[in-house]
Structures are given as C-alpha cells and as structure tokens.
Residue frames as a rotation matrix with the C-alpha (Angstrom) as fourth column:
UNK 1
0.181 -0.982 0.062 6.60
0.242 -0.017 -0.970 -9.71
0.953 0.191 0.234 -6.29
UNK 2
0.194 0.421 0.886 6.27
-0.605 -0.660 0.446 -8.26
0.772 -0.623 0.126 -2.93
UNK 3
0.756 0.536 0.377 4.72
-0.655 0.627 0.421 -11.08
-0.011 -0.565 0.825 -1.38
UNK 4
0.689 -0.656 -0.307 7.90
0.419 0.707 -0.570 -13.45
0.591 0.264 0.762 -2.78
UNK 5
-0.013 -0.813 0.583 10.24
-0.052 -0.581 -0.812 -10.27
0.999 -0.041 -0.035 -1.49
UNK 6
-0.038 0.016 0.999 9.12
-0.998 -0.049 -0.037 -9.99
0.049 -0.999 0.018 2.16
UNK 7
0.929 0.369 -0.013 8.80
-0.315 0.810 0.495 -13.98
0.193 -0.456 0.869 2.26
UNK 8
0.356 -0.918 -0.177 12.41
0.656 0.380 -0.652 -13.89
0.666 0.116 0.737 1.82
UNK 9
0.823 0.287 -0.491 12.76
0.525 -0.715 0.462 -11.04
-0.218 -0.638 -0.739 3.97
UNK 10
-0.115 -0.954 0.278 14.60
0.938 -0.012 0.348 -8.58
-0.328 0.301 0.895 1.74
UNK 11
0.235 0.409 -0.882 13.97
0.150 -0.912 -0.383 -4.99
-0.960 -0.042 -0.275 1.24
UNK 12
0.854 0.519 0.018 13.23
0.083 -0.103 -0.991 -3.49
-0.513 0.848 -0.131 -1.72
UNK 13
0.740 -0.618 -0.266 16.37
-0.658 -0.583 -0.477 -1.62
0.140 0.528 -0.838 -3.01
UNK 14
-0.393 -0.702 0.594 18.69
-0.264 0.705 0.658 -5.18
-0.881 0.101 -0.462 -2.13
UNK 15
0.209 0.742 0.637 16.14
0.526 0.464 -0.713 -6.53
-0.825 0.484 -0.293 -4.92
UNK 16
0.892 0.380 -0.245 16.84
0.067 -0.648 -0.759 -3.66
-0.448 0.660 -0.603 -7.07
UNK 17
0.630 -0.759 -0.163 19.79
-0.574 -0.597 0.561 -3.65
-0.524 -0.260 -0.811 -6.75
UNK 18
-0.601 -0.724 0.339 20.72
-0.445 0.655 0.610 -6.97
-0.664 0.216 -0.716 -7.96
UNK 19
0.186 0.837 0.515 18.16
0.495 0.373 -0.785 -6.88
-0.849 0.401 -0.345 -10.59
UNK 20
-0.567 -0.708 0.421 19.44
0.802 -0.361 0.476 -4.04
-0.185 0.607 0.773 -12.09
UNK 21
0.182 0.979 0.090 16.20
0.825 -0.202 0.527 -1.48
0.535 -0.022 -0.845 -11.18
UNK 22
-0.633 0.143 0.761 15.38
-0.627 -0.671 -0.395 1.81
0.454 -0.727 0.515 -9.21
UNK 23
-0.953 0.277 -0.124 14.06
0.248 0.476 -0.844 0.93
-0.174 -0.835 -0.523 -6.28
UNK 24
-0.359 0.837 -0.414 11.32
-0.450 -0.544 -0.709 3.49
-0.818 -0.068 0.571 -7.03
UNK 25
-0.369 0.269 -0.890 10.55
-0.912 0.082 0.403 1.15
0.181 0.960 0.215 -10.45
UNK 26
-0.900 -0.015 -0.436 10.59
0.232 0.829 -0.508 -2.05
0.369 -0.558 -0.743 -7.79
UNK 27
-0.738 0.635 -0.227 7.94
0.432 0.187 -0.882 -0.63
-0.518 -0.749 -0.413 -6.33
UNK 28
-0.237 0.748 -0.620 6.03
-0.971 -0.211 0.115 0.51
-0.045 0.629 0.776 -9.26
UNK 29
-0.702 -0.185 -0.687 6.30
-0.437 0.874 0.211 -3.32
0.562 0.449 -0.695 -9.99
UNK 30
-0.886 0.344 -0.310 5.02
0.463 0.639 -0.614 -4.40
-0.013 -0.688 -0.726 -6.84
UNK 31
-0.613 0.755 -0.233 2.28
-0.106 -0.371 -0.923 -2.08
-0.783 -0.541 0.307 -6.79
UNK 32
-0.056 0.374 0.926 1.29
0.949 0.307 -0.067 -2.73
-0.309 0.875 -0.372 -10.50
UNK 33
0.478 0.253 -0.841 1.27
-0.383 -0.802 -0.459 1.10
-0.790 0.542 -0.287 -11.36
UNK 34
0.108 -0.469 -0.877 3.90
-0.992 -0.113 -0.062 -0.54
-0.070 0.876 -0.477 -13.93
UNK 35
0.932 0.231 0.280 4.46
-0.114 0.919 -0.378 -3.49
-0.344 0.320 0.883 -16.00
UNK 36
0.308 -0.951 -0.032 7.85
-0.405 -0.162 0.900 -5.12
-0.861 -0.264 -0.434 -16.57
UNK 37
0.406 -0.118 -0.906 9.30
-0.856 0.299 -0.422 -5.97
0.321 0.947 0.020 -19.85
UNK 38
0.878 0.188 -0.440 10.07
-0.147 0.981 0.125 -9.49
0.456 -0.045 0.889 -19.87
UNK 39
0.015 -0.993 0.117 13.98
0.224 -0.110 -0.968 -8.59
0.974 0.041 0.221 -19.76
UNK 40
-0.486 -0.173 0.857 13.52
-0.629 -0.612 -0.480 -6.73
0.607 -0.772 0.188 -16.32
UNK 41
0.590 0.797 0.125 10.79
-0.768 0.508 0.390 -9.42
0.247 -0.326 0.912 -14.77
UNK 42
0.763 -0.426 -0.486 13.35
0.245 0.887 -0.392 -12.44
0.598 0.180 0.781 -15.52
UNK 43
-0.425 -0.896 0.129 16.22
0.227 -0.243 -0.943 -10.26
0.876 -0.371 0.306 -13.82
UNK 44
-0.103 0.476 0.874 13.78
-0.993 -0.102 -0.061 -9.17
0.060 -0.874 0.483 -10.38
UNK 45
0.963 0.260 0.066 12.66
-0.252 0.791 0.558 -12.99
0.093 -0.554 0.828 -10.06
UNK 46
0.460 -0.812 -0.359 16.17
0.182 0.483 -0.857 -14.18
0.869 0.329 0.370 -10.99
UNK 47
-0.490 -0.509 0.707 17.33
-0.406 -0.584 -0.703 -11.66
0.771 -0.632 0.079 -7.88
UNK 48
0.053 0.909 0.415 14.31
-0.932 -0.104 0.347 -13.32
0.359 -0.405 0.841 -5.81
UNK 49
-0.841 -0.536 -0.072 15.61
-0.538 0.814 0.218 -16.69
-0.059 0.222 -0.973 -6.57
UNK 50
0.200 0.977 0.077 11.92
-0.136 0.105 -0.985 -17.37
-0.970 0.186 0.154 -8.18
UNK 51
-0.943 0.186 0.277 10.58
0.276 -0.032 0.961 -18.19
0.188 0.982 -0.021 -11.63
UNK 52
-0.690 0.722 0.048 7.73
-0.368 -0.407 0.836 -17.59
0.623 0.559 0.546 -13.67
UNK 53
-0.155 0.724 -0.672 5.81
-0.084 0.669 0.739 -20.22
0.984 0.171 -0.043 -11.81
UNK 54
-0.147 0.283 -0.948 6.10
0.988 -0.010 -0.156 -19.18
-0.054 -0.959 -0.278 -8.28
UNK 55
-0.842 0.345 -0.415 5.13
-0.410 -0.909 0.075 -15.59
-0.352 0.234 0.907 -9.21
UNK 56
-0.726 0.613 -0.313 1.98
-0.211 0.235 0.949 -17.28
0.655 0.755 -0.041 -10.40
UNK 57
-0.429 -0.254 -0.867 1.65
0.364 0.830 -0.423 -18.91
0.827 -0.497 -0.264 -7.19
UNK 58
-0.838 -0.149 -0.525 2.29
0.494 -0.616 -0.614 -16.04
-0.232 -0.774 0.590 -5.10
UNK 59
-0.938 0.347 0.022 -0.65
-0.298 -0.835 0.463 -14.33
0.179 0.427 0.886 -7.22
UNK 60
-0.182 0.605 -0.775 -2.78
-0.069 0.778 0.624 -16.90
0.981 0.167 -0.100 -6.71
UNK 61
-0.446 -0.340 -0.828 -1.91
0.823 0.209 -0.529 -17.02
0.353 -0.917 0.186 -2.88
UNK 62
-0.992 0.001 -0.124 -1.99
0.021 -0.984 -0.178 -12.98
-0.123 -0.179 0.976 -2.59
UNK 63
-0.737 0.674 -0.051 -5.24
-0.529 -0.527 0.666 -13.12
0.422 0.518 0.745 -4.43
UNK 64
-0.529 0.649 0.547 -7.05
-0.528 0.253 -0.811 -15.81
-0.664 -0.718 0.209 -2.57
UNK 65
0.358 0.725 -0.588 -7.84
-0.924 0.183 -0.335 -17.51
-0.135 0.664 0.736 -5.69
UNK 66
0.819 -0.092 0.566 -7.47
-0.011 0.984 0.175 -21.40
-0.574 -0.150 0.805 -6.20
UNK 67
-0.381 -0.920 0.094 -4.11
-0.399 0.256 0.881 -22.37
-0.834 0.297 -0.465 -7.45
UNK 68
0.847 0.530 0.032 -4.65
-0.208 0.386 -0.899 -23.02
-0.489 0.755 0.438 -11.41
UNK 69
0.211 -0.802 -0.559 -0.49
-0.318 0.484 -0.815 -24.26
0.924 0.350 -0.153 -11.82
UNK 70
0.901 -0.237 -0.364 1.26
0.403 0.769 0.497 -26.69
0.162 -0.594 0.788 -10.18
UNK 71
0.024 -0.988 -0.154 5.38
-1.000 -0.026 0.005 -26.15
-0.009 0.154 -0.988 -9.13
UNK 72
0.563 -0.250 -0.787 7.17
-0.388 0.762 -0.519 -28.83
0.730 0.598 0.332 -10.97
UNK 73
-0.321 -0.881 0.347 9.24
-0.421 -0.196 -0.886 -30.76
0.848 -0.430 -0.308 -8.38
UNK 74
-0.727 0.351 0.591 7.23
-0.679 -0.239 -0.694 -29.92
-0.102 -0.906 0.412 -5.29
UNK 75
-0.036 0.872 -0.489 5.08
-0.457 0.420 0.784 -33.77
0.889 0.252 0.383 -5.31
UNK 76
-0.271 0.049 0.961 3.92
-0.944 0.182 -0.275 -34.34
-0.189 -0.982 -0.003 -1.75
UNK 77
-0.918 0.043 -0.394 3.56
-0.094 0.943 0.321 -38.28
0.385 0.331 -0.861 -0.84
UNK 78
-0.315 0.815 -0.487 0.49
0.314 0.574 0.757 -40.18
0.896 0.086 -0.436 -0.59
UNK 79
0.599 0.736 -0.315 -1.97
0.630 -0.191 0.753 -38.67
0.494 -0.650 -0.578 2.04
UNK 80
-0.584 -0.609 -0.537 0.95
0.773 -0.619 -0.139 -36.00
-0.248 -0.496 0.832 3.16
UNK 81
0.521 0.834 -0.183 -0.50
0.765 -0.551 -0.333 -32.82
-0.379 0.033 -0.925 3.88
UNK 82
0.625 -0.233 0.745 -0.33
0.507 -0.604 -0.615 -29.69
0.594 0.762 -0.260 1.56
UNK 83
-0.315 -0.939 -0.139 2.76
0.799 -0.183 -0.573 -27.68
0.513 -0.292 0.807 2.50
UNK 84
-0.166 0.392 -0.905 2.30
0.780 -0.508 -0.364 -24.35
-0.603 -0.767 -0.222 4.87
UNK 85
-0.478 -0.321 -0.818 1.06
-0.117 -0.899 0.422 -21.33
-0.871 0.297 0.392 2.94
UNK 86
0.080 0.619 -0.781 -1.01
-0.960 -0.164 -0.228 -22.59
-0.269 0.768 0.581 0.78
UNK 87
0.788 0.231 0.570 -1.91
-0.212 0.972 -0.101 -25.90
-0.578 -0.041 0.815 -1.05
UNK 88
-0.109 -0.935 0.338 1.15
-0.365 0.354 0.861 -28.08
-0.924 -0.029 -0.380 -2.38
UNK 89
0.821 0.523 -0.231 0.61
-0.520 0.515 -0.681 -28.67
-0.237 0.679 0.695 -6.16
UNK 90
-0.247 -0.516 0.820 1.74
-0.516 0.787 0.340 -31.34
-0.820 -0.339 -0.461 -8.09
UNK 91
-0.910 -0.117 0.399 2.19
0.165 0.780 0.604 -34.17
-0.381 0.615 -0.690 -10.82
UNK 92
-0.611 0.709 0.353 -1.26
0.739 0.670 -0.069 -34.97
-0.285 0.219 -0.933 -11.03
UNK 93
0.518 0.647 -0.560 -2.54
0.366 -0.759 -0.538 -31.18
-0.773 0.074 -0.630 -11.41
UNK 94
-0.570 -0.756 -0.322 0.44
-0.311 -0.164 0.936 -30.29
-0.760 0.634 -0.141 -14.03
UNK 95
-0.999 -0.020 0.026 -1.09
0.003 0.727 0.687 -33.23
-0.033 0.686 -0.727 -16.01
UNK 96
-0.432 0.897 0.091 -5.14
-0.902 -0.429 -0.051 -32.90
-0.006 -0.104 0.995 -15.16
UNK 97
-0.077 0.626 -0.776 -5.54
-0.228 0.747 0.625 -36.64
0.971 0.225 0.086 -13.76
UNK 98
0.377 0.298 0.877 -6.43
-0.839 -0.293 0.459 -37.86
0.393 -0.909 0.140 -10.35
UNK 99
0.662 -0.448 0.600 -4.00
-0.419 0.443 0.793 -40.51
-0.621 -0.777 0.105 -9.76
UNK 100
0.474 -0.700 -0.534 -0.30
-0.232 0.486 -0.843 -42.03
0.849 0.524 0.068 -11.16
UNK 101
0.847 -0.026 -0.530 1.38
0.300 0.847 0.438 -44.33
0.438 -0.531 0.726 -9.25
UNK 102
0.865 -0.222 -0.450 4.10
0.421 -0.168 0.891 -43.47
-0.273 -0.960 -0.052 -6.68
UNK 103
0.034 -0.989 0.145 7.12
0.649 0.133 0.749 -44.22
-0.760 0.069 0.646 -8.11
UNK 104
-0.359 -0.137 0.923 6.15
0.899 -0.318 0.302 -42.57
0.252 0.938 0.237 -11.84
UNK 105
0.797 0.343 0.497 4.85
0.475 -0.864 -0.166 -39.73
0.373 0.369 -0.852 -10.54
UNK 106
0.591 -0.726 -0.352 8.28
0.221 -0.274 0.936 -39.16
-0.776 -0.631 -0.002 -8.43
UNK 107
-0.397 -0.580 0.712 9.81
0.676 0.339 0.654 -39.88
-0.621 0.741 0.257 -11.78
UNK 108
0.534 0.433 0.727 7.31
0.708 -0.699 -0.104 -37.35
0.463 0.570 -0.679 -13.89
UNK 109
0.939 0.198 -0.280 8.30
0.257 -0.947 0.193 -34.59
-0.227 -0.254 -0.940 -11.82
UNK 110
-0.067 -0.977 -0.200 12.08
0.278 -0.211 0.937 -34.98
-0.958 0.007 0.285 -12.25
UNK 111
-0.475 -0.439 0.763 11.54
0.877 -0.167 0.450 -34.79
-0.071 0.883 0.464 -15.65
UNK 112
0.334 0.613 0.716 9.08
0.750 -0.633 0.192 -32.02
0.571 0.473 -0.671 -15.95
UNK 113
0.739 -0.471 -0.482 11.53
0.047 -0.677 0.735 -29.94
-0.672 -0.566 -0.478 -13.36
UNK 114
-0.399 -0.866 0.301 14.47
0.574 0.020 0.819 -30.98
-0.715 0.500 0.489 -16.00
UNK 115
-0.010 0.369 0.929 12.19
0.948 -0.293 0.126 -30.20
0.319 0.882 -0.347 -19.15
UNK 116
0.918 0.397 -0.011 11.42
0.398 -0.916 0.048 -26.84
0.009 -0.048 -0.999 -17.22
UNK 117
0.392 -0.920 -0.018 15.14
0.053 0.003 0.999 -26.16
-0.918 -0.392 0.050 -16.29
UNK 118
-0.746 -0.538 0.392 16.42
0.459 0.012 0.889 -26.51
-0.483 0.843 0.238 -20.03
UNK 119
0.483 0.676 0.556 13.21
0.775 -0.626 0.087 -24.31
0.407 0.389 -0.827 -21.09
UNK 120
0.930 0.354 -0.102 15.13
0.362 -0.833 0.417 -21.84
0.063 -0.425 -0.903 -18.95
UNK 121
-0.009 -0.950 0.311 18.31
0.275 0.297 0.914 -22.39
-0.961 0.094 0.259 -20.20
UNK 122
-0.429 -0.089 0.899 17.33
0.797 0.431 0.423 -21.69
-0.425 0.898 -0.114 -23.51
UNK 123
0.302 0.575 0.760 15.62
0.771 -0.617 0.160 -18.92
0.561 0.538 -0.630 -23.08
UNK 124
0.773 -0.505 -0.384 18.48
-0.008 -0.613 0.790 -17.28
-0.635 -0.608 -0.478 -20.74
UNK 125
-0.486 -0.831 0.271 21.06
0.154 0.223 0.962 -18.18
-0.860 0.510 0.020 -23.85
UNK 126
0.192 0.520 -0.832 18.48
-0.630 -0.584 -0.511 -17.11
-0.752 0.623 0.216 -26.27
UNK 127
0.990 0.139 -0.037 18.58
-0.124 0.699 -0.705 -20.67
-0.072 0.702 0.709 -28.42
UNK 128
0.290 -0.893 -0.344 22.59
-0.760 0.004 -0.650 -20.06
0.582 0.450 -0.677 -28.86
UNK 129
0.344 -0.611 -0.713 23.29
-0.058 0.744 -0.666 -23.05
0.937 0.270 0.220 -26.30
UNK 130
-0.284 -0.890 -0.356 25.81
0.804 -0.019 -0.595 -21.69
0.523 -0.455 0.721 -24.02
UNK 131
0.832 0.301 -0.465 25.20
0.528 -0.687 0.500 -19.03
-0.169 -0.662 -0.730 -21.02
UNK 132
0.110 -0.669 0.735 26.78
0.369 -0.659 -0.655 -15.68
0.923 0.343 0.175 -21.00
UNK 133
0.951 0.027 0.309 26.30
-0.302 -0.150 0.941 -15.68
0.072 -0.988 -0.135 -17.06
C-alpha cells in the first residue's frame, strides 16, 4: 500500500482520510503490524485509485519477486518494451500461452478488463445490481 501511496505522491492521512481510517491504522496497514478487513482494504485502494490487482503487483514489485498476475488492459504491442517499473503483463500471461494474434489479443483484454469491471460492480452493489455510490 505504501509503495502505490508514495507512487502517487500522497501522504498518509489524505489516504485515510478518504478511506475512512486513522492515519495511525494506515500505517499499521502499510507496515503489516495489521490486516485489513476486506471492507476497509476495498475503501484504502478505492482512495488510491487501485484494485486488488495492482496491490498484487506492487507486492510483487516491492518484493522483488517475479510478477505471477497480469493487469487486465495493460497489453504492450509486438516487440514493445515492458513498461518502466517493472515488467508489463499481459493477455498471454492472464491466459498461460505464448502467443494470440494481434488483433484478438487487443480484443481479449477489453473483455477481460470489462469481465473484471462488472466483477467489481457486483461486488461494490453486493449482487443487488445498482450502486449506492
């Protein structure tokens, strides 16, 4: 969380603030002395303007450890190099094959960014549909 917080360069207690946190509980977070209940996690990335899957990232990044998810979306073209910060995943890691043609994988990702999008819709409206936001 950190690592996402200072890439945006925002200080803790803006974060808290619009999460709905003590600062001092932000930084339990970041340091891991504490663990967030899903409810409080979803509202700190939400404030972050992150999901689940770039908090993976960032852990992965932070930790120095090979990237084992892709971000939906984010498919770099043929021979383009991996974005700064770290390698650029993609289509073809999402799926676990080593090549899909240009156009369909441009086309996979839109959907698997939509499919993820209405996974997060649904589970910000709790199944009922409609957003109380």
């Amino acid at each position: 969380m950190r690592w996402l917080r200072e890439k945006e360069g925002r200080r803790q207690y803006e974060i808290a603030l619009a999460a709905g946190v003590t600062k001092a509980m932000l930084s339990a977070y970041e340091t891991g002395k504490q663990s967030p209940s899903l409810q409080s996690l979803e509202r700190v990335l939400e404030a972050l303007g992150a999901d689940l899957v770039e908090l993976a990232s960032a852990l992965d990044y932070v930790n120095e450890r090979r990237p084992r998810r892709a971000r939906v979306g984010e498919v770099p073209a043929a021979g383009e190099a991996p974005a700064a910060g770290g390698p650029a995943p993609d289509v073809r890691t999402i799926l676990g094959v080593e090549e899909i043609p240009g156009e369909e994988e441009a086309a996979l990702a839109r959907m698997l960014d939509g499919f993820h999008r209405l996974l997060r819709y649904y589970h910000r409206t709790g199944g009922r549909g409609r957003s109380d936001d």
